[in-house]
N, C-alpha and C positions, 0 to 999 in steps of 0.2 A: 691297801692304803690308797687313799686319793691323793688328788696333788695340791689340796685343800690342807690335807695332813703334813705336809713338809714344811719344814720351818725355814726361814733362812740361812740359822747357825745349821741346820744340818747339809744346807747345800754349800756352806762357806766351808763345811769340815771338809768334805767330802773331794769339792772341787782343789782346796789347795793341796791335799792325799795325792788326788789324782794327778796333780797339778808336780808333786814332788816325785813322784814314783815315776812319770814320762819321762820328766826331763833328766832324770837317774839314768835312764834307760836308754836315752838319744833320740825319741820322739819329743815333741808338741804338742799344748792344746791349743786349740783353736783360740788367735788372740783376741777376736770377738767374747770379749769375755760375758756379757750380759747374753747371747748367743749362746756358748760353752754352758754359761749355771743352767740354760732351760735344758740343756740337754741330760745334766748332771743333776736334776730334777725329777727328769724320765726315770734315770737309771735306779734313783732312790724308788720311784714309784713299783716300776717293775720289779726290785728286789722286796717291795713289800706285796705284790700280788703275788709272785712265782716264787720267791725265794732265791734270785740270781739275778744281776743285768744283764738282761738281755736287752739286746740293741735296741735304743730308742725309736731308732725309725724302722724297722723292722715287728711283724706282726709274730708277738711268739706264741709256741701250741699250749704252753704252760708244763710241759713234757720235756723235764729237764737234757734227757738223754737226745731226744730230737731237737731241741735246742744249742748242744755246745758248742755248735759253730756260732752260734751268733752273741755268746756272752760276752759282753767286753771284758779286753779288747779283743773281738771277733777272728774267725782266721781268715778273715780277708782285708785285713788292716794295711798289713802291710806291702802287695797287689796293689792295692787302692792307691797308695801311699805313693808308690812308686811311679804306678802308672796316670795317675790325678788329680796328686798333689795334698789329697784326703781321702780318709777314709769315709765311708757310704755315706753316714749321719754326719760328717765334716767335725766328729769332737776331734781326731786327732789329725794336724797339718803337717805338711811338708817341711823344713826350715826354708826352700824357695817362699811356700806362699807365705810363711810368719813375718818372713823380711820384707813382703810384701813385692815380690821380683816376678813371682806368679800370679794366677787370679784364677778363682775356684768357678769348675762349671758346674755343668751336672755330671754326676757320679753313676754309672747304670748300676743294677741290681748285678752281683756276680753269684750272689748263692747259687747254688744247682738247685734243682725241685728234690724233693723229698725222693722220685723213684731213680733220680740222677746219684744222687748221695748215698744210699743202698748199692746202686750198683758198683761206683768208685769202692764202696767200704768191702764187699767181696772182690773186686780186684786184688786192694791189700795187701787179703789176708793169706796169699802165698806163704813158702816157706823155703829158706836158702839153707842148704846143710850145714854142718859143721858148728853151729849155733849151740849152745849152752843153756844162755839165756833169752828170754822174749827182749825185743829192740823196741821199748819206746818211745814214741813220739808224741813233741806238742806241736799239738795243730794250732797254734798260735802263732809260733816262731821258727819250727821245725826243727828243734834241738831234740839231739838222739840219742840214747844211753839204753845199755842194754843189763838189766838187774831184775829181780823177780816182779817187783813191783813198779811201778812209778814215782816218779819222785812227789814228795807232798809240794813242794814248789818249786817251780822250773826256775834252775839257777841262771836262765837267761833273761826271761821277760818277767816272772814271777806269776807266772798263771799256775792257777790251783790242779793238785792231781787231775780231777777229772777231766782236765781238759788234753789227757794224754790219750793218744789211740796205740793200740799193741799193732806194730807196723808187720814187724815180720817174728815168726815163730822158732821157738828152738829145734834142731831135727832129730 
């Protein structure tokens, strides 16, 4: 999909979703709202190239499983958030900077490279005894629950199963 192809009722749908599910959550968008819709434009686009948002400012492989870290909202959101008041792409604020008491800089890149990410992901995958079940994790928010599977929506932030990694193992 180009960004020829987006309408503005689909970036008007999308952004007030978006818009109602943050502020659900205890996050922000970015009050720059004509700012926020380009960004939420991105996010349609790249849902129509890849099949997922992936981060606007961020270059995706189009390799959904190498991509999860970067699907919004990314797992570095809230890092970002904490530590500079925005997340990477600035769609989601601080409530310092929404009230306008902070002011946005630059944001560095925190992803790891690809053979950084590989390595932390065999770290992981240890295993602590006495376990039943696999313990997973959203790498969105870091909510933990240990059941066969993953939850289809993480009942914290609401990111989709896939975005859960199987932390630690049953022994």
């Amino acid at each position: 999909m180009s960004e020829a192809e987006v309408s503005a009722a689909e970036i008007d749908r999308l952004y007030d979703r978006l818009n109602r599910e943050a502020e659900a959550g205890g996050y922000h968008l970015n009050p720059d709202v004509e700012f926020t819709k380009g960004l939420v434009k991105s996010l349609i686009v790249n849902e129509g190239r890849y099949g997922y948002w992936a981060c606007p400012c961020r270059l995706a492989s189009g390799d959904k499983q190498d991509d999860l870290d970067i699907i919004c909202p990314c797992d570095y959101r809230d890092p970002d958030l904490s530590e500079y008041g925005a997340c990477y792409c600035a769609l989601y604020v601080s409530d310092a900077v929404r009230r306008g008491e902070k002011q946005l800089g630059s944001i560095p890149e925190r992803r790891p490279s690809p053979e950084e990410r590989e390595k932390e992901a065999q770290k992981r995958s240890g295993k602590l005894t006495g376990l039943s079940l696999p313990v997973w994790r959203c790498k969105v928010c870091g909510y933990l629950c240990a059941m066969e599977h993953p939850p289809e929506v993480c009942p914290v932030c609401k990111a989709r199963k896939e975005r859960f990694e199987r932390f630690l193992e049953p022994s």
